[in-house]
C-alpha positions as CSV (number, residue, x, y, z in Angstrom):
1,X,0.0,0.0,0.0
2,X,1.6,3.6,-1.0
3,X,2.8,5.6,1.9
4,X,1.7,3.2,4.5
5,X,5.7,3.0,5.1
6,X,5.7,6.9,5.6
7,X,2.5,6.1,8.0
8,X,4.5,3.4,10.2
9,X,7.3,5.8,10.2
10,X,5.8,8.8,11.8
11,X,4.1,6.6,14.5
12,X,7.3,5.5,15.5
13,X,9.1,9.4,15.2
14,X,6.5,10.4,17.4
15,X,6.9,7.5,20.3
16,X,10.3,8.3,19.9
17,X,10.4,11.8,20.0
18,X,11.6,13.6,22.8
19,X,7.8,14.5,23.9
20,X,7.7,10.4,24.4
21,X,11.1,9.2,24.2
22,X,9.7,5.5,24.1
23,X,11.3,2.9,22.0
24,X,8.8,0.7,20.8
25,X,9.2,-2.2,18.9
26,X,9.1,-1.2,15.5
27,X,7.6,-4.5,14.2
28,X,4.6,-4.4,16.2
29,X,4.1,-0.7,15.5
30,X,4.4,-1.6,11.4
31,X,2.0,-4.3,12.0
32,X,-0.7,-2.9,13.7
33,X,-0.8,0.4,12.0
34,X,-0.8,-1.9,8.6
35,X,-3.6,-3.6,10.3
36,X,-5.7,-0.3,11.3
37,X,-5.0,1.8,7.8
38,X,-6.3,-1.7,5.8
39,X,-9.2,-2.1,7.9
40,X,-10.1,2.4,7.3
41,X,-9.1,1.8,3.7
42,X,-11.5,-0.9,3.1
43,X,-14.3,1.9,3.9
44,X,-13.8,3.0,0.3
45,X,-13.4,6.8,1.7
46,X,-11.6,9.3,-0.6
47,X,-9.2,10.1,2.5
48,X,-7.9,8.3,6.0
49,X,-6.1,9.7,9.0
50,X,-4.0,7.8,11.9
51,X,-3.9,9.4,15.3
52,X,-1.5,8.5,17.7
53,X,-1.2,9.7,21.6
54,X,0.6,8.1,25.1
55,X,-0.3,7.8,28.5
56,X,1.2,5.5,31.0
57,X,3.5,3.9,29.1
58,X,1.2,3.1,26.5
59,X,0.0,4.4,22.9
60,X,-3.4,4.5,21.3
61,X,-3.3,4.1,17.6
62,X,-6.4,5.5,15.8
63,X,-7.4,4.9,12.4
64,X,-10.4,7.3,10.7
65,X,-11.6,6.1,7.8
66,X,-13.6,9.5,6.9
67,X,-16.5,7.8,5.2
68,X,-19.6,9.6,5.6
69,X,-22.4,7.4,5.6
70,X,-21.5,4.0,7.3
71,X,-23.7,1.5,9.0
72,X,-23.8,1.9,12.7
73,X,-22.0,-0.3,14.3
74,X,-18.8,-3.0,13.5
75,X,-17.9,-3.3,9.9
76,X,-19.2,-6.9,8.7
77,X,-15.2,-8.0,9.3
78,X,-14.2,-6.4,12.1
79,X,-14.1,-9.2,14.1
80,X,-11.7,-10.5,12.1
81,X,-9.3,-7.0,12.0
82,X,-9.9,-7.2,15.9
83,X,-8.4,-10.7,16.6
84,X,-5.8,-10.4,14.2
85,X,-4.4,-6.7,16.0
86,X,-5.1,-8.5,19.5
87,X,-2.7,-11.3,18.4
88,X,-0.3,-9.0,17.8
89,X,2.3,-9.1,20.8
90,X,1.8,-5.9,22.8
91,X,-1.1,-5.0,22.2
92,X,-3.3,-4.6,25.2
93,X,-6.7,-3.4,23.6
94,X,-8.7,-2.2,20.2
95,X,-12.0,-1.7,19.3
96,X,-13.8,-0.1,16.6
97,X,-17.4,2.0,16.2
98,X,-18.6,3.9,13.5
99,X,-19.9,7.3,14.3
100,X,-20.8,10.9,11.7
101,X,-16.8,10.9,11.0
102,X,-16.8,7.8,9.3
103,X,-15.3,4.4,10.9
104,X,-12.9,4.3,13.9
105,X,-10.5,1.3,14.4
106,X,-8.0,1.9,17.2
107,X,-5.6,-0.1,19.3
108,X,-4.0,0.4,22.3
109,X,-0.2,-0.9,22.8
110,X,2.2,-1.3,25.1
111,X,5.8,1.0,24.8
């Protein structure tokens, strides 16, 4: 996927950044943001964002799919973007909804 490296890479700039100063595991950051930007993609919106912020030793990964417009609720294969993120090792939570602002997947791991 174009610019999903550049994605990864600023997730891990800013847990690493002297706001943070984590060092995360750059493989489970890679694969869990792959994971979150796949599952906003699949929306079919002309745009996604990824958000990122710490507390406790912890960052929450956020991505927006921007789709106006979306059935309440999971997507129809959520589940399956869920257990694949919760296998990943460090990852303590996720969870998506859908609200005005288009889809939410997020993710919650440990640094």
């Amino acid at each position: 996927m174009a610019g999903l490296h550049n994605v990864d890479a600023r997730v891990r700039h800013r847990c690493r950044g002297r706001q943070w100063g984590y060092r995360p595991d750059q493989t489970v950051i890679d694969t869990v943001v792959g994971l979150l930007v796949t599952a906003a993609v699949a929306d079919s919106g002309r745009r996604i964002s990824v958000h990122v912020s710490d507390q406790g030793r912890q960052a929450c990964i956020l991505a927006l799919s921007h789709q106006a417009g979306l059935a309440p609720g999971h997507a129809p294969d959520g589940d399956d973007v869920l257990h694949q993120i919760t296998a990943v090792p460090g990852v303590t939570g996720c969870g998506t909804d859908t609200g005005p602002d288009g889809r939410r997947i997020w993710a919650v791991v440990s640094l």
